[in-house]
C-alpha positions as CSV (number, residue, x, y, z in Angstrom):
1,X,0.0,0.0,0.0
2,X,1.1,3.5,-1.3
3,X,1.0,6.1,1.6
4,X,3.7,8.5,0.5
5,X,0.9,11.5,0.5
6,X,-0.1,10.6,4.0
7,X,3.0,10.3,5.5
8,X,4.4,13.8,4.0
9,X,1.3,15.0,5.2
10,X,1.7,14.0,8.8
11,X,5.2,14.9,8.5
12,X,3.7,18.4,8.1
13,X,1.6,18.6,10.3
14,X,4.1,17.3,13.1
15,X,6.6,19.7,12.1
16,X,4.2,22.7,12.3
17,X,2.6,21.1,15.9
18,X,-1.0,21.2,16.9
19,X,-2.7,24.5,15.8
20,X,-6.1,23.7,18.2
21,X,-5.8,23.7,21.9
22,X,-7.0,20.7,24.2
23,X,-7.3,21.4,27.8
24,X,-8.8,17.8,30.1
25,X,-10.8,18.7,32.9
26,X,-11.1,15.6,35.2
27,X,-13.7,15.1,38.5
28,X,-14.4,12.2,40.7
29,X,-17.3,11.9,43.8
30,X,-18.7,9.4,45.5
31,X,-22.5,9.2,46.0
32,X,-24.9,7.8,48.5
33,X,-26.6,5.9,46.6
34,X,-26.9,2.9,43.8
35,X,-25.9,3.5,40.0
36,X,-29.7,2.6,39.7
37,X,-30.5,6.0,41.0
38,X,-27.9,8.1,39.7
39,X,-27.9,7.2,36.2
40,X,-31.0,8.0,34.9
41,X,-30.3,11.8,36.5
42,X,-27.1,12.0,33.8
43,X,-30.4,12.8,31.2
44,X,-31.1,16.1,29.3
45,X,-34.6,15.8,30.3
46,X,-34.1,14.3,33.9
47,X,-31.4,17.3,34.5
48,X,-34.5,19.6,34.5
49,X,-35.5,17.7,38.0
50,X,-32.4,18.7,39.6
51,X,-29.9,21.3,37.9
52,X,-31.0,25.3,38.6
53,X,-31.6,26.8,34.9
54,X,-31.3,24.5,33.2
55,X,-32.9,24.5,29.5
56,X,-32.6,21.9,26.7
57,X,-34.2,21.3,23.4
58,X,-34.6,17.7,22.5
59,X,-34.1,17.3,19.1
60,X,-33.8,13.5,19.1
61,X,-34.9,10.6,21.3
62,X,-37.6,7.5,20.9
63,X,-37.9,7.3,24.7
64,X,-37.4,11.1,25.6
65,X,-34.7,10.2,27.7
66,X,-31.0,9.8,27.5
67,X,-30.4,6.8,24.9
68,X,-27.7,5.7,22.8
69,X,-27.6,8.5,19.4
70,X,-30.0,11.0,21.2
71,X,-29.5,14.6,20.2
72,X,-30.3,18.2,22.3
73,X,-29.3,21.5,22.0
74,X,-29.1,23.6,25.1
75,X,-27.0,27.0,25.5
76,X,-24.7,25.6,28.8
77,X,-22.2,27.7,30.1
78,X,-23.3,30.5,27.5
79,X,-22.6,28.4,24.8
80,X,-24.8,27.2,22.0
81,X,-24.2,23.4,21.6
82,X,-25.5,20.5,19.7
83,X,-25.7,17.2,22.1
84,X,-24.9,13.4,21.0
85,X,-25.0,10.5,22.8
86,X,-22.0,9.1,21.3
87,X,-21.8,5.7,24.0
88,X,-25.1,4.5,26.5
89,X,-24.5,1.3,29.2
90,X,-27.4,1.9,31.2
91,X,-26.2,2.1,34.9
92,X,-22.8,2.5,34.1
93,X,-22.0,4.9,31.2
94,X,-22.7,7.7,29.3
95,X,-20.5,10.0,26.9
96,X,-21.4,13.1,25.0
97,X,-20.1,14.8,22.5
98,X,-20.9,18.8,22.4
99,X,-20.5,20.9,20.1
100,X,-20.4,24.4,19.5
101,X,-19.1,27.1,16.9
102,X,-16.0,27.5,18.2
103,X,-15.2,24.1,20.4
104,X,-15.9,20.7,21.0
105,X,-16.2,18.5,24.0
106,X,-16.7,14.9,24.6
107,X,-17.6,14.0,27.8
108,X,-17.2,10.3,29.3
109,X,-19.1,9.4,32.2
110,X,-18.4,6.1,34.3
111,X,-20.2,5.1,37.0
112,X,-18.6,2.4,39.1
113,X,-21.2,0.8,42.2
114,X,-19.3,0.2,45.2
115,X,-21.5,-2.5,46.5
116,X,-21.9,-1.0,49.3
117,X,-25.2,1.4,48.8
118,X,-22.7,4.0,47.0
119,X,-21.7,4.7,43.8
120,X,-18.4,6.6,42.1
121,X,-18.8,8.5,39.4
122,X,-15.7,9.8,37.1
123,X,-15.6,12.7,34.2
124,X,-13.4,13.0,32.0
125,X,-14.6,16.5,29.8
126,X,-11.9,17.0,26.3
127,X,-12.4,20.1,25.4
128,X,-11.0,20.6,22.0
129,X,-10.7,24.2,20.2
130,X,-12.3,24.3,16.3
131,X,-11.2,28.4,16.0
132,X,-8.7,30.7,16.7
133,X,-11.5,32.3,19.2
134,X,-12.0,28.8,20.3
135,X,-8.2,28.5,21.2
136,X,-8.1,32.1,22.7
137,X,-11.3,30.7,25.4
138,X,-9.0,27.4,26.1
139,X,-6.2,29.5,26.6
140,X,-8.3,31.0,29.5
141,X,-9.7,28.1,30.7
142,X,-7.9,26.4,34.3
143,X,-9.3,23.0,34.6
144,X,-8.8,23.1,38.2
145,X,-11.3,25.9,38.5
146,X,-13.6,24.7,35.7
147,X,-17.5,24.8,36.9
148,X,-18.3,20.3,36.9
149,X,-17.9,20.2,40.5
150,X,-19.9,22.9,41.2
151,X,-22.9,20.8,38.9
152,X,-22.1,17.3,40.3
153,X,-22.4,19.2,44.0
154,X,-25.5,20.1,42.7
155,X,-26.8,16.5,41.8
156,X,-24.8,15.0,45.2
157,X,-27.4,17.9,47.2
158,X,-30.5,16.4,45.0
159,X,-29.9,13.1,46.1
160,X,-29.5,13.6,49.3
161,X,-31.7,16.0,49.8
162,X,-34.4,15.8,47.2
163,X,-34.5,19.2,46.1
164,X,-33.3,21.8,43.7
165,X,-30.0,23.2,45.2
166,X,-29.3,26.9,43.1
167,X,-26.3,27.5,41.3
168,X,-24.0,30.4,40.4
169,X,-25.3,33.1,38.2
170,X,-23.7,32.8,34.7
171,X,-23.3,28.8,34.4
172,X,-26.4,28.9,32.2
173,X,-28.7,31.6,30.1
174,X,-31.9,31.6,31.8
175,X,-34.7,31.1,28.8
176,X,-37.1,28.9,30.5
């Protein structure tokens, strides 16, 4: 097999270096209670039950929940973004991948029971820039100070608490 023309174009490409920024935002909690419980709250529609502001549009979905190739739309973290379900394991995981105008994000969920009554769910968010104004955001971001932990707080107070707990001004546009 001939690959001349793709090897002098990764030769290229590796001799100019990445021109898109990648930044990996990571967060990990434990929760009081079963994967049975948590996992159908990781939902576009269910989120509405226990995340303050939050919108979606549904665009896509036979059960009008989260299932394997659904598709939403919502305007999170003041960004307009297009929703896939790119992987569904019922109980155990679910990955995304967003995206917006200027940068896309995949985001893999695992949730691991414990056996024990808990469960321990990992993120692991790629955010990938598509534009220069993308990489100029990225360039800006920290991951340690990134806003997940303040949403999976949120779903940790909803579960033990069974209500609604209100989050930061700015994490989403309020439009009903």
């Amino acid at each position: 097999m001939n690959t001349v023309l793709s090897d002098k174009k990764v030769a290229e490409m590796q001799q100019a270096g990445p021109q898109y920024l990648r930044r990996v935002i990571t967060h990990r909690q434990t929760f009081q209670t079963t994967p049975e419980k948590l996992f159908p709250l990781l939902c576009p529609t269910t989120e509405f039950d226990w995340m303050d502001g939050w919108h979606c549009e549904l665009i896509y979905s036979k059960s009008l929940y989260h299932e394997y190739n659904a598709i939403f739309k919502t305007s999170y973290f003041n960004l307009d973004e297009t929703w896939v379900v790119s992987h569904f394991e019922p109980c155990r995981v679910i990955e995304f991948v967003r995206v917006s105008e200027h940068v896309s994000i995949k985001v893999d969920a695992r949730i691991c029971d414990n056996l024990d009554g808990t469960c321990t769910g990992s993120w692991i968010v790629n955010a990938t820039a598509l534009t220069a104004q993308g990489n100029d955001a990225l360039a800006q971001m920290n991951p340690e100070n990134e806003p997940i932990g303040i949403l999976i707080d949120a779903l940790d107070h909803y579960i033990n608490h069974d209500e609604i707990k209100p989050l930061p001004d700015g994490i989403f546009n309020k439009k009903g």
